[in-house]
Structures are given as structure tokens and as C-alpha cells.
C-alpha positions as CSV (number, residue, x, y, z in Angstrom):
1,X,-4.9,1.3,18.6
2,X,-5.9,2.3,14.9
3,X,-9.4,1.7,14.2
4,X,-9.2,-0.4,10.4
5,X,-11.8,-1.5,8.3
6,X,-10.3,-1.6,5.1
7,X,-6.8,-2.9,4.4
8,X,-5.1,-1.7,0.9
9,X,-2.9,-4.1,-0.6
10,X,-0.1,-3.3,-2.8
11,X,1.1,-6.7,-5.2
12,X,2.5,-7.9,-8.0
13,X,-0.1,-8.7,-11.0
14,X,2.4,-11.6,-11.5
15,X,2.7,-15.0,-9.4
16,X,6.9,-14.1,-8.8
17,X,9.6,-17.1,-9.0
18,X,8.4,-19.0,-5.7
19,X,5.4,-20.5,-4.7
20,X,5.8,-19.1,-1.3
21,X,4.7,-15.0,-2.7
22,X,1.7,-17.1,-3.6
23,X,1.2,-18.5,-0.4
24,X,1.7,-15.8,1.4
25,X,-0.8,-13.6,-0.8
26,X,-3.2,-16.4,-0.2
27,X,-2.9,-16.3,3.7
28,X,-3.2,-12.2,4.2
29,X,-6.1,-12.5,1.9
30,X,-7.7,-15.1,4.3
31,X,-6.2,-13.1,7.7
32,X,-7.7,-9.9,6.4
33,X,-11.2,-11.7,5.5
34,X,-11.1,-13.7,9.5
35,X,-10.4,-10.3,10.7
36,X,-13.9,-9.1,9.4
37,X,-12.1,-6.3,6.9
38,X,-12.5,-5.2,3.7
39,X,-9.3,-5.4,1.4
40,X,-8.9,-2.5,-1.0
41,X,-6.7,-3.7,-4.5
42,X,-5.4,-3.0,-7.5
43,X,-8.6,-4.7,-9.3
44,X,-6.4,-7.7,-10.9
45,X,-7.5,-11.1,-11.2
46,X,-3.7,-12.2,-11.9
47,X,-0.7,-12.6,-10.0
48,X,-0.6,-12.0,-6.6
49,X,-3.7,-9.2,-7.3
50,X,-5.8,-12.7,-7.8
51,X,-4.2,-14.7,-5.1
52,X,-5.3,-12.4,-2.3
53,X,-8.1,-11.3,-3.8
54,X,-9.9,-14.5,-4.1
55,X,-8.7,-16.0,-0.7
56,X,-10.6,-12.7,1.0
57,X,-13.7,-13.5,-1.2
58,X,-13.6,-17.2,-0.7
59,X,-13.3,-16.6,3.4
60,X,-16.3,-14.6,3.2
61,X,-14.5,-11.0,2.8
62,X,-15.4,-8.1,0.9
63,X,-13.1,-6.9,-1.9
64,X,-13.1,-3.4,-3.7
65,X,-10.8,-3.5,-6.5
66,X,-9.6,-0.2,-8.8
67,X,-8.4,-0.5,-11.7
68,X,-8.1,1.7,-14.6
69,X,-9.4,1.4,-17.9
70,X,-5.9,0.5,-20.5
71,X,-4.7,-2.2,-18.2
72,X,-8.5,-4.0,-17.5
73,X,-7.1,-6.3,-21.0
74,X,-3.8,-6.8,-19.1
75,X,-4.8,-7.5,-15.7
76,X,-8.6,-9.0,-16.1
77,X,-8.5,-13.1,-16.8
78,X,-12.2,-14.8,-15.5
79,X,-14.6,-13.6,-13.8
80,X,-13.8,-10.3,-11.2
81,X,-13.6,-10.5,-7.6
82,X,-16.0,-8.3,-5.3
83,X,-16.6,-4.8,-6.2
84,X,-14.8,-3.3,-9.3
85,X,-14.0,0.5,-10.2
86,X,-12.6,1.4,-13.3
87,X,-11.0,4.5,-13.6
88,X,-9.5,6.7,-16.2
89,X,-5.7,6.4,-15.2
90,X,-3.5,4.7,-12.4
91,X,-2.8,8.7,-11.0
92,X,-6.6,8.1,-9.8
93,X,-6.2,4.4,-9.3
94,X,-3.4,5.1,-6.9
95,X,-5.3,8.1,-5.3
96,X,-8.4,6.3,-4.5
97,X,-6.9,3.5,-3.0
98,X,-4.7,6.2,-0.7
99,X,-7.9,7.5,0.4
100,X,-10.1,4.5,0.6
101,X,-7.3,2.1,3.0
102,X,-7.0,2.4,6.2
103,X,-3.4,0.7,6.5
104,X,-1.4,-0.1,3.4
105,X,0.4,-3.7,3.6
106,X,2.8,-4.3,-0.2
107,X,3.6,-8.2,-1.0
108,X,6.3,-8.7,-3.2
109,X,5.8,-7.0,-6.6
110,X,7.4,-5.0,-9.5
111,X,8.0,-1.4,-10.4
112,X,3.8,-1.0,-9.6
113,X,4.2,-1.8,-6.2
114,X,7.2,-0.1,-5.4
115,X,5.6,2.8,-6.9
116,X,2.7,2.5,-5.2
117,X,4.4,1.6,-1.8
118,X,6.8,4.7,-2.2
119,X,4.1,7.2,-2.8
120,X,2.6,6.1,0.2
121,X,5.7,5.9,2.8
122,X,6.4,9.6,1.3
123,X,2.8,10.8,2.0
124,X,3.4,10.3,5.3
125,X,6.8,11.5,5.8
126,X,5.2,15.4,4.3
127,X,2.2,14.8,6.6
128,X,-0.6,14.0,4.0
129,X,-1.8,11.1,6.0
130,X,-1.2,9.4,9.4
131,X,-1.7,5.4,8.1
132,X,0.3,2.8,8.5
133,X,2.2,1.1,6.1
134,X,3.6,-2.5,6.5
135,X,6.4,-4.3,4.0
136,X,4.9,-8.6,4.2
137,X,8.7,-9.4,3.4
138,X,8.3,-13.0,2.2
139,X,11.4,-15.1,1.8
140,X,13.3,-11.9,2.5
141,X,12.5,-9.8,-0.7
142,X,12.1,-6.7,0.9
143,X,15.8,-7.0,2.1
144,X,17.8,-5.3,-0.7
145,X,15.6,-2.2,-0.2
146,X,15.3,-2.0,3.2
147,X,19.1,-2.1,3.3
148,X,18.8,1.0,0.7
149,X,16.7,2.9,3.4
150,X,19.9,2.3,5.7
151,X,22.2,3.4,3.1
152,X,19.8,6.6,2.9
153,X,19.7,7.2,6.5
154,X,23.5,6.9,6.9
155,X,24.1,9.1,3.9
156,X,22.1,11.8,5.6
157,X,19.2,11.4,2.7
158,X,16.3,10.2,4.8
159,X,15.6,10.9,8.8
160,X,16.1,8.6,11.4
161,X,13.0,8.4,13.0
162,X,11.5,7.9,9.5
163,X,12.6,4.1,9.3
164,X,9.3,3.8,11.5
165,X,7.0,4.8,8.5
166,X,7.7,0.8,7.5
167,X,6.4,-1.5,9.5
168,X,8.2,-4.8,8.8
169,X,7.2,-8.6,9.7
170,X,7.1,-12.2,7.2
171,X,3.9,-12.9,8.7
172,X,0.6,-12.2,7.7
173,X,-1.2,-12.5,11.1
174,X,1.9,-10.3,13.0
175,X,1.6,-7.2,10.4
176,X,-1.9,-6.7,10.7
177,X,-1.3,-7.0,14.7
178,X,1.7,-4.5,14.3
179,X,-1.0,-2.2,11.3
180,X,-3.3,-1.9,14.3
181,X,-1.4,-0.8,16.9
182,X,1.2,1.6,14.8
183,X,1.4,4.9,15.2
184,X,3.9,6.6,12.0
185,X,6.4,9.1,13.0
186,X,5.2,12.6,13.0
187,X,6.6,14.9,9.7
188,X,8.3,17.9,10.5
189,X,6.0,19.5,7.4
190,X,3.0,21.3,8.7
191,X,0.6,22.0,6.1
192,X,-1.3,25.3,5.6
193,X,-3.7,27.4,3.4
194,X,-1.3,30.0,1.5
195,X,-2.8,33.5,2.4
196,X,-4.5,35.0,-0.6
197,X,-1.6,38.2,-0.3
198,X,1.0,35.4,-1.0
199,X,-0.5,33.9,-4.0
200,X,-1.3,37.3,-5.7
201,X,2.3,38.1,-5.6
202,X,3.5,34.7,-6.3
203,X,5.6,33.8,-3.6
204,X,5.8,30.8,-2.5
205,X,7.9,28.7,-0.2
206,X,10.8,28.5,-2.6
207,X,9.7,31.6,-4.2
């Protein structure tokens, strides 16, 4: 059982096509508030970014958004929701909200999230973090690339046992159930300190 108190959200700082993303932004906000945890977010008061956000705050949750500075303009309408950090660029947007999340869950969302959602998975495939990460596949978006991570698997470009870094469900209740209780595939990279003999002669390991 993972012990979560805050849950990072990655989403789209647009609405999508179908009222359902909306929906469904709107009932993992209120799940994660009922749950008594704090969502971590992109800082945006549009989109989806605004759906969850406000259904955490208006359930009695507490929100922490991060934003950086160029897209406050872009992604900023009204008043903001919870806590707000702005940073300098999304590099340290992206890094605090690694570090500050317990469990990462994406909605549906554009290049940002799928950024954001990749750089996460991949963290945990090289062994830079043991959280779990959860695709809320609403209306089946998720299925085109979670066929591509069967095409990779079957073309010999991604592990197995790596298809358990995503934890998959439609509902927002069931993947915070599944987020508590997952435990992500080990990587096979073990990190260490390079010896101070190794860096003064510049090898490396592809050196």
C-alpha cells in the first residue's frame, strides 16, 4: 500500500471535443478532495487544468498549482485556485511537480501532457523514482497509444514487464484505488556515484 498525500495531475489546458473529459476532470478532482489529498497541477485555470482544479477546491481540497512565468497570460482566466508557484520555465515546472506528487494520474490532453506523462513513465523505467502513474482513459483516448506501447513491446523497443509502469482504468474512484496499492516494475538501471578516478579521466559508461 503506497502512502499518498498529494496526487499530480497531468491535463489538457483545453476542455477537448466531448463534455465527458470535462466530466471526468470534474469527478477526480472531487475523488481526490473526498479522499482527504492534496492535488498537485499545472497551475491553469482553463481546460481541464480548471475543471479539476476547482472541483478539488470546491469539495474542500487543497490545490498547489505550478506554473511558469510566459504561459501565466495563456493559461490564467479569473481568479487562481489554491496555492500558486510561478516558476521560471516548464523544465522546473515539470521537475517540481515530479518531486512534489506522490502518484501521477494524466486526463486526456495535448502534446503537454503527453510530455509530461512520458517523462514520468521513463523516470521510472531508469529508476529515478518508484511512483505510480495511472492513464484516466476517458471515452477510450488513451487507446491509440497504449496500442503504440504494444507495438513497442512487440518490436523489441520497450520491456515486457514495463507495460506495468501504466496503470490503466476509465474511472476516477478505481485508479486512485489501483495508485494506492501499485507497486511499478523494478528498472534494471542501478544508479551510482561515479568514482572521482573515473571522472578525472573522463570515462564514462559509454566512454
Amino acid at each position: 500500500m503506497n502512502s499518498l498525500k498529494r496526487v499530480c495531475v497531468y491535463c489538457g489546458a483545453s476542455p477537448g471535443r466531448l463534455p465527458v473529459y470535462q466530466q471526468a476532470a470534474q469527478a477526480l478532482g472531487a475523488a481526490i478532495a473526498r479522499r482527504g489529498l492534496t492535488l498537485v497541477y499545472g497551475g491553469g485555470t482553463v481546460g481541464l487544468m480548471g475543471a479539476v482544479a476547482r472541483a478539488v477546491q470546491e469539495a474542500g481540497g487543497q490545490v498547489i498549482g505550478i506554473i511558469p512565468e510566459a504561459l501565466t497570460q495563456k493559461e490564467l482566466s479569473g481568479g487562481v485556485i489554491g496555492e500558486l508557484i510561478v516558476v521560471d520555465t516548464m523544465q522546473t515546472r515539470k521537475a517540481q511537480m515530479l518531486a512534489m506528487g506522490d502518484a501521477f494520474v494524466a486526463l486526456p490532453g495535448g502534446f503537454g501532457t503527453l510530455e509530461e506523462l512520458f517523462e514520468t513513465v521513463a523516470g521510472a523505467q531508469v529508476g529515478l523514482h518508484r511512483k505510480p502513474t495511472g492513464l484516466l482513459n476517458v471515452a477510450g483516448y488513451y487507446e491509440p497509444l497504449l496500442r503504440m506501447v504494444e507495438q513497442g513491446i512487440q518490436e523489441g523497443f520497450i520491456r515486457p514487464q514495463y507495460r506495468d509502469l501504466l496503470v490503466v482504468e476509465a474511472d476516477p474512484e478505481a485508479i486512485l484505488d489501483r495508485l494506492a496499492q501499485h507497486q511499478p516494475p523494478a528498472s534494471l538501471i542501478q544508479w551510482t556515484t561515479p568514482s572521482p578516478s573515473r571522472n578525472q579521466h573522463g570515462g564514462g559508461a559509454n566512454g
